[in-house]
DOVEXDREN-175195 format. One line per field, with one value per residue (C-alpha): residue number from 1; residue in one letter; y, z, x. Coordinates in steps of 0.001 Angstrom, whole numbers, plus 500000, padded with zeros to 6 digits. Layout:
// DOVEXDREN-175195
num	NUM:...
residuo	a:...
north	Y:...
up	Z:...
east	X:...
***
This chain:
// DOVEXDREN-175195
num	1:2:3:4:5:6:7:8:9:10:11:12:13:14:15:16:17:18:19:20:21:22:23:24:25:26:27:28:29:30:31:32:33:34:35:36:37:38:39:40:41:42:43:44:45:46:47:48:49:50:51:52:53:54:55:56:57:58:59:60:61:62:63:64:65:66:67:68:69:70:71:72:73:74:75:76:77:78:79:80:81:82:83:84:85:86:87:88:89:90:91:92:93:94:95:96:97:98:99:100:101:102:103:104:105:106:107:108:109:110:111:112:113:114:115:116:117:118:119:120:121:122:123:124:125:126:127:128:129:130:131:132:133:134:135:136:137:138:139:140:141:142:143:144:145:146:147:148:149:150:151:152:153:154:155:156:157:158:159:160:161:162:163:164:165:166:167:168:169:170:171:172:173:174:175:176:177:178:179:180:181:182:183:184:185:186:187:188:189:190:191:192:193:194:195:196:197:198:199:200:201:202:203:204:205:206:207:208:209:210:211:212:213:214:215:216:217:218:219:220:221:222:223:224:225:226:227:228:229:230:231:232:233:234:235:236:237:238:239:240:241:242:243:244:245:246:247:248:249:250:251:252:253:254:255:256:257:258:259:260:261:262:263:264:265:266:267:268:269:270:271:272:273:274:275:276:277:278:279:280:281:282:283:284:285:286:287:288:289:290:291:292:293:294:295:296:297:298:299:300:301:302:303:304:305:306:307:308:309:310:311:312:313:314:315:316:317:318:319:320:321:322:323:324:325:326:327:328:329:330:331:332:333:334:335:336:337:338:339:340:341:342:343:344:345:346:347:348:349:350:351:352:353:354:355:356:357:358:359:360:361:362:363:364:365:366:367:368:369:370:371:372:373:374:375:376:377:378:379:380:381:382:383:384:385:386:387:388:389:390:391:392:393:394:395:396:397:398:399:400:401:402:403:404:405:406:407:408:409:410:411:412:413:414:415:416:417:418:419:420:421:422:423:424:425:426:427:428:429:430:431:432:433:434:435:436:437:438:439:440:441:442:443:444:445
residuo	x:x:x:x:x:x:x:x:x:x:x:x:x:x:x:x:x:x:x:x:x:x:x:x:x:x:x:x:x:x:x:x:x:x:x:x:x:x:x:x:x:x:x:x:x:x:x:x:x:x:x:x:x:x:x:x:x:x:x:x:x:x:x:x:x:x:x:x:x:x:x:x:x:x:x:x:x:x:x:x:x:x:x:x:x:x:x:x:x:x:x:x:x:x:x:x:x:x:x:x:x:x:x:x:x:x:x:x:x:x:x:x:x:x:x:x:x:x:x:x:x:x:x:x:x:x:x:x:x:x:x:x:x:x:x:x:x:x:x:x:x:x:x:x:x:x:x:x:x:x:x:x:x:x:x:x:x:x:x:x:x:x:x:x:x:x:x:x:x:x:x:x:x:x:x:x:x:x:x:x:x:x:x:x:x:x:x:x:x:x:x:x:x:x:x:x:x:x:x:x:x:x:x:x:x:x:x:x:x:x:x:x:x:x:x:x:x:x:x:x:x:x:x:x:x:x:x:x:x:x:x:x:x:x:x:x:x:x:x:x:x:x:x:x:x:x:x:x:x:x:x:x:x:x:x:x:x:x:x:x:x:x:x:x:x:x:x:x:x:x:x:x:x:x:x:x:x:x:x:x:x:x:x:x:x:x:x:x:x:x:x:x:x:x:x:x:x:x:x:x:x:x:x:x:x:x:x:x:x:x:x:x:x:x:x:x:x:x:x:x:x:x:x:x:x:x:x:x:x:x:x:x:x:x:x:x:x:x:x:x:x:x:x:x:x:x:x:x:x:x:x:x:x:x:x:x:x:x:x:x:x:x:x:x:x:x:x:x:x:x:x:x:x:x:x:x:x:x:x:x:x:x:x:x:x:x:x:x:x:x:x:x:x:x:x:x:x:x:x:x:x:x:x:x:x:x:x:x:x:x:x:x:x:x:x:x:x:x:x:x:x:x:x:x:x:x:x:x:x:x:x:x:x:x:x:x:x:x:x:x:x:x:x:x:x
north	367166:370334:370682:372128:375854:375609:378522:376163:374663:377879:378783:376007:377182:376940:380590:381472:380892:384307:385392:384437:386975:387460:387851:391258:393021:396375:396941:398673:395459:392984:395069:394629:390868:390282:392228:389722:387355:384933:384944:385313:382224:382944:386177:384425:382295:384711:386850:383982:383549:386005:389417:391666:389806:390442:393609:394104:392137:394229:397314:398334:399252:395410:394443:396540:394483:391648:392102:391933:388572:387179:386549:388778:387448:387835:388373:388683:390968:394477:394695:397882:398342:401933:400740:402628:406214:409099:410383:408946:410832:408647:406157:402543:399530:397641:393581:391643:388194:386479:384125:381372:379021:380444:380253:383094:385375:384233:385043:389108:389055:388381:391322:394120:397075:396694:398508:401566:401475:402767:405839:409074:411403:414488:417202:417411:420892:419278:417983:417678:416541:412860:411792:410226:412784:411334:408182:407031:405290:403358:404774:402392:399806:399027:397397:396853:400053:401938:405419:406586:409450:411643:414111:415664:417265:414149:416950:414417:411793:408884:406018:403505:400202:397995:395452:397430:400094:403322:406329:408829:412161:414266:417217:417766:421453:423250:421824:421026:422983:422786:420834:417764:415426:415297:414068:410387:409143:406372:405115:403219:401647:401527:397422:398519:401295:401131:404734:405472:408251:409442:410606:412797:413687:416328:415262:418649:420916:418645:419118:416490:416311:413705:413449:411644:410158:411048:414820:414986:417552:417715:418556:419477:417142:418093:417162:419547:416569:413016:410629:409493:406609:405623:403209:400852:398070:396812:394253:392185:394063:397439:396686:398226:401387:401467:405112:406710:405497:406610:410067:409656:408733:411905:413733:412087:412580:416327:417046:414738:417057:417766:414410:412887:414044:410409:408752:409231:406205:406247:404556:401160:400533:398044:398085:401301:402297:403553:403579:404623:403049:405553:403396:403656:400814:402958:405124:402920:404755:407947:406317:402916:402382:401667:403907:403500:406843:405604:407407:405831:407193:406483:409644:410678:410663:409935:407715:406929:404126:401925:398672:395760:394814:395967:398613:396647:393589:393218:394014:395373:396508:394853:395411:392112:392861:389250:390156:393793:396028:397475:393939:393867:391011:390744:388212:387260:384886:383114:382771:384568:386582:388474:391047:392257:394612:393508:395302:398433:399035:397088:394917:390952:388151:386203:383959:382820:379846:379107:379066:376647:373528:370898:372835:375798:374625:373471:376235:378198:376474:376094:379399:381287:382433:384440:387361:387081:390532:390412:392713:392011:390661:389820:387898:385368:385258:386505:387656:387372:387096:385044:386298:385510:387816:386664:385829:388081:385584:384939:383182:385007:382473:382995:381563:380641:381739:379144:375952:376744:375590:377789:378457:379187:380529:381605:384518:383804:387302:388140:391464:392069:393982:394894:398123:398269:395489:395286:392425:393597:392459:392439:394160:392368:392185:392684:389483:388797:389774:391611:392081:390176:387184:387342:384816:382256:381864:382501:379123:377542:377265
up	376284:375353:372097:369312:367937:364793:366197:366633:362874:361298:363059:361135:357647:355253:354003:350370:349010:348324:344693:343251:343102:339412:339083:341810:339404:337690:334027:334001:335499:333426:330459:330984:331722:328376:326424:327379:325955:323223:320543:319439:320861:324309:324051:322790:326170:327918:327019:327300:330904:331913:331072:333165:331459:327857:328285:328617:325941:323648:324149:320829:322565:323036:319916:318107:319601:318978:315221:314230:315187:313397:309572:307511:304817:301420:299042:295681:294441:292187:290112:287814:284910:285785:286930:289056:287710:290035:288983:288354:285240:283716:285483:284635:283428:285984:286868:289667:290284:293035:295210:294472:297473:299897:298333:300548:299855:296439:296449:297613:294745:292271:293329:294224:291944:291662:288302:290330:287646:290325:291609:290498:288466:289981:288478:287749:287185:285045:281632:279066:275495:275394:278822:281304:283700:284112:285746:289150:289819:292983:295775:298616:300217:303426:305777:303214:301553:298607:298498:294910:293177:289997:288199:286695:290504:292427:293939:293964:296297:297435:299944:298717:299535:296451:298392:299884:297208:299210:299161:300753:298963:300094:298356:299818:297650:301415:302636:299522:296744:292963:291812:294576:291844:293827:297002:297782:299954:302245:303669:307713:308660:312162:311722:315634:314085:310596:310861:308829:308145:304977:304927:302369:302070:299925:298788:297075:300193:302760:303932:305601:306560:307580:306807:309330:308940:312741:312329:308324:308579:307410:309599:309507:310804:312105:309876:311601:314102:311801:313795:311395:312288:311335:308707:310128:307660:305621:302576:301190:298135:299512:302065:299597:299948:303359:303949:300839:302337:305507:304134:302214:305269:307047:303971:303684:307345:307255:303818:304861:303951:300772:299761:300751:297085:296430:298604:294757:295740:297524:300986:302304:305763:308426:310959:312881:310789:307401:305542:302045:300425:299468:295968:295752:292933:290194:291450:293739:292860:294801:297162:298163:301444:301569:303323:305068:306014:308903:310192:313917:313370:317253:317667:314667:314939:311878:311564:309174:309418:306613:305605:306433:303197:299754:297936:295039:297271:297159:300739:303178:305988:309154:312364:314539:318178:319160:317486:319521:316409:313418:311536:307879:305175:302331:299422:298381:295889:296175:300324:302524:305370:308563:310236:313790:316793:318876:322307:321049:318231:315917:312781:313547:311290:312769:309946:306564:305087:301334:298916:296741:297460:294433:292851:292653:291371:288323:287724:287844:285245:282957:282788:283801:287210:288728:291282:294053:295023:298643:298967:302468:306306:308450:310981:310950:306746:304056:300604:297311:293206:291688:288282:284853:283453:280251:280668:281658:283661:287411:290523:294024:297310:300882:303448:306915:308835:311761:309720:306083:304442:301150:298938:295584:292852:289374:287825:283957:282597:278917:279650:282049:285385:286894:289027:292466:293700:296411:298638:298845:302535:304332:307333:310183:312264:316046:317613:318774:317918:319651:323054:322808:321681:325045:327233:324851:324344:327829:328361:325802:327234
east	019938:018570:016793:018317:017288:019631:021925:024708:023672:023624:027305:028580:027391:030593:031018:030894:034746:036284:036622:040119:042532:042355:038625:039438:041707:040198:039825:043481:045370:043028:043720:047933:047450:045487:047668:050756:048383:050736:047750:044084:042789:043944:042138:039365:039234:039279:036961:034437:035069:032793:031215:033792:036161:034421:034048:038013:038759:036581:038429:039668:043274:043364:041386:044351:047249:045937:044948:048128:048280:044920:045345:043440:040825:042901:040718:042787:045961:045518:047757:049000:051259:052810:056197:058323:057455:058406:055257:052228:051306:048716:046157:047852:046325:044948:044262:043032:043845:041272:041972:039173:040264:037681:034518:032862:035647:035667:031986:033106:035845:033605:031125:033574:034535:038212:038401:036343:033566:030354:032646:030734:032168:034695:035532:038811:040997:043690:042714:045014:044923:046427:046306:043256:043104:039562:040286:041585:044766:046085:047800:047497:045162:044693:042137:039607:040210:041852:043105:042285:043501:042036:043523:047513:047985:046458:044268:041241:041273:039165:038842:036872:035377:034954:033140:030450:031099:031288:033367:034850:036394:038472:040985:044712:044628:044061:047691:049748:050083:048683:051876:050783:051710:054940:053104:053845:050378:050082:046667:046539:043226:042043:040487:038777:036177:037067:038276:041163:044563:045870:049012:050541:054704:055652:059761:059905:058716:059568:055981:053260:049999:047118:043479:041172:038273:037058:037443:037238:039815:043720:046139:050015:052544:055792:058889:061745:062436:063046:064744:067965:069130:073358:074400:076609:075315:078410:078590:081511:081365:081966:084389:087308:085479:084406:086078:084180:081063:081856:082366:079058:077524:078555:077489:074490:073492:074411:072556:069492:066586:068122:068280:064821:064129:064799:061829:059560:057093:053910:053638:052516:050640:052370:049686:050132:053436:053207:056510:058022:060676:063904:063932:067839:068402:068627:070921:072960:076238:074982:072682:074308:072179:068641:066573:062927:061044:058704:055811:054871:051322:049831:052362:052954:056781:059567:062158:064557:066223:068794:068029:070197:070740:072227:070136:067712:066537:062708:061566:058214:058391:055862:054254:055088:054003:055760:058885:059066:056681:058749:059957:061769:061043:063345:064330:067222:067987:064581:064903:062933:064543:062881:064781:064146:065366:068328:068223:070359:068159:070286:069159:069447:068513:066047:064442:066229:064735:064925:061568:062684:060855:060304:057673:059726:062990:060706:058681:062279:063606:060241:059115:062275:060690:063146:062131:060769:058458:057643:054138:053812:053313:050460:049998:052686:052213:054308:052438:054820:054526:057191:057526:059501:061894:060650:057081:054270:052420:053788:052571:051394:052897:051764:054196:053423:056449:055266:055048:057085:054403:053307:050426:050600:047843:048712:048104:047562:048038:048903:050739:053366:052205:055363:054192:052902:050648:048705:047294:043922:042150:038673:038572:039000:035813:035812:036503:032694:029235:026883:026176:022937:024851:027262:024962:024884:028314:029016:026793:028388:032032
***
């Protein structure tokens, strides 16, 4: 036998196994695949398989789907006593109510400037004798921030952060006139960079425009082409005068611009929608359909769409990416309803469970509790006050949708705040640390 020279030995050597499919994909493919994701913690997973695999995850077109699905840090409620004025002619009285059952967050409450006491002084162009031109009132909050305004004309605006207690200002005088007091504003943070849009709608003008915080500029937005969606929501009490409202529908419809005088309320962010409510209660005689104005503000397109429900129900709108995006909640007689997207763009009940649990049906008939406000959706949560219609004091309740469980805090106030509130949240913060920190936890799994 001829000795071996390790030729046939090294023919033999098992080659390396080929990569699995999956870890062959580019960024593109990997990037579709995550985003079909069901939740965070799958994402999470992910992401710590490996650095290629990181580094898709942390795109903030992914970090954005996703953040509708992780449960912002609630950090308390603000509160104002202005009610439903078309305009906001004086600043209200303000209160905010913490939420003390997360000591860190509690911790943040207690040092923020909710009552905007460190914002330096603007001038202001519109004093009058008898009013607080002086001081600024509410508009919106968003993301960790609130869109301020100073002044008769609402000519003074400002983001601010009352946690870390910085401010941006801005004036809307170079694209809406002096009388802006008639603008309705709406605020949409960006939780990816922080970056944020304010968006202004002039009822009177039928005008728009949006500030960004990545160009500091305003710019115009198109309102000739709004998307007006047909009413063919019917209730039992109006099915005597179905033809009259069919006629007012066809009225209505033709007429549209001329009637968007009755959208008088500021608007509220739903992750990348911002929305304002048409506010048809008080006159439900001339208006009987709810209306939504929806700004879709990735392409800054309008919508209007009609609510599935009578005119006067409590309601927010939401951004569910697991329910298809644009989501309704509503009350109705102390049960809790979500609303979502059949295939031809219809409205569909999808959720209606009732509130009432033992603690409820007491407090009802103790301290007359009787509304139920819903303030909004995130994440799978629903944020609500359940207030007296002859006490001043009421009682905030988050409901997770998933298990029907609820969480309630009071809020002991002597005097009535019945105007708009506003869940006040941290900004989310991207979903890992640094990229120093990536080895470590890469090890770690």
């Amino acid at each position: 036998m001829e000795p071996s020279d390790g030729t046939a030995a090294a023919a033999k050597k098992p080659k390396p196994s080929p990569a699995p499919p999956i870890f062959t994909l580019g960024d593109d493919s990997l990037g579709e695949i995550f985003l079909r994701l069901p939740d965070m913690a799958s994402l999470a997973s992910a992401a710590l398989a490996c650095k290629p695999w990181y580094r898709v995850a942390s795109v903030p077109a992914v970090f954005r789907r996703f953040a509708a699905l992780r449960r912002p840090p609630l950090v308390g409620f603000l509160l104002s006593d202005r009610g439903d004025m078309p305009s906001p002619y004086r600043s209200p009285n303000l209160r905010f109510v913490r939420d003390n059952r997360n000591p860190n967050l509690a911790a943040a409450a207690a040092g923020g400037d909710f009552f905007f006491e460190d914002l330096p002084a603007v001038d202001s162009h519109a004093e009058e004798q008898g009013y607080e031109w002086n001081e600024w009132r509410v508009r919106g909050s968003d993301g960790g921030r609130l869109l301020l305004s100073r002044g008769r004309d609402g000519l003074d605006l400002a983001v601010y952060d009352p946690i870390a207690r910085s401010a941006v200002f801005l004036r809307s005088d170079d694209v809406f006139p002096a009388w802006t007091h008639v603008v309705c504003y709406a605020i949409v943070v960006d939780e990816a960079d922080a970056s944020f849009l304010v968006i202004g709608f002039d009822f009177i003008t039928i005008t728009a425009a949006v500030y960004s915080s990545r160009t500091g500029k305003w710019a115009n937005i198109n309102t000739e082409k709004v998307k007006l969606e047909k009413s063919n929501v019917k209730y039992e009490e109006e099915e005597e005068e179905e033809e009259d409202e069919r006629m007012y529908q066809e009225e209505y419809e033709d007429q549209f611009f001329n009637n968007l005088h009755s959208f008088s309320s500021d608007g509220m962010a739903a992750g990348r929608f911002a929305y304002w409510r048409s506010n048809t209660k008080k006159d439900r005689c001339f208006n009987p359909v709810e209306r939504i104005l929806v700004l879709e503000t990735a392409t800054m397109e309008w919508s209007v769409i009609s609510a599935p429900f009578p005119a006067g129900e409590s309601y927010c709108v939401a951004d569910m990416p697991e329910h298809g995006g644009l989501c309704l909640f509503s009350s109705k007689e102390q049960c809790l309803q979500l609303w979502v997207r059949n295939s031809i763009g219809g409205w569909v009940l999808k959720k209606d469970f009732s509130l009432m649990n033992e603690w409820m049906k007491k407090i009802r008939r103790a301290e007359w509790m009787k509304r139920v406000r819903v303030l909004a959706a995130r994440a799978g949560y629903v944020y609500m006050e359940f207030w007296s219609i002859r006490k001043a004091n009421s009682y905030f309740l988050v409901a997770n949708l998933r298990t029907k469980k609820m969480s309630v805090f009071h809020n002991n106030a002597e005097d009535p705040h019945r105007g708009p509130a506003f869940p006040f949240f941290m900004r989310l913060k991207p979903l890992f640390g640094p990229d120093e920190d990536l080895n470590v936890r890469l090890n770690s799994v």
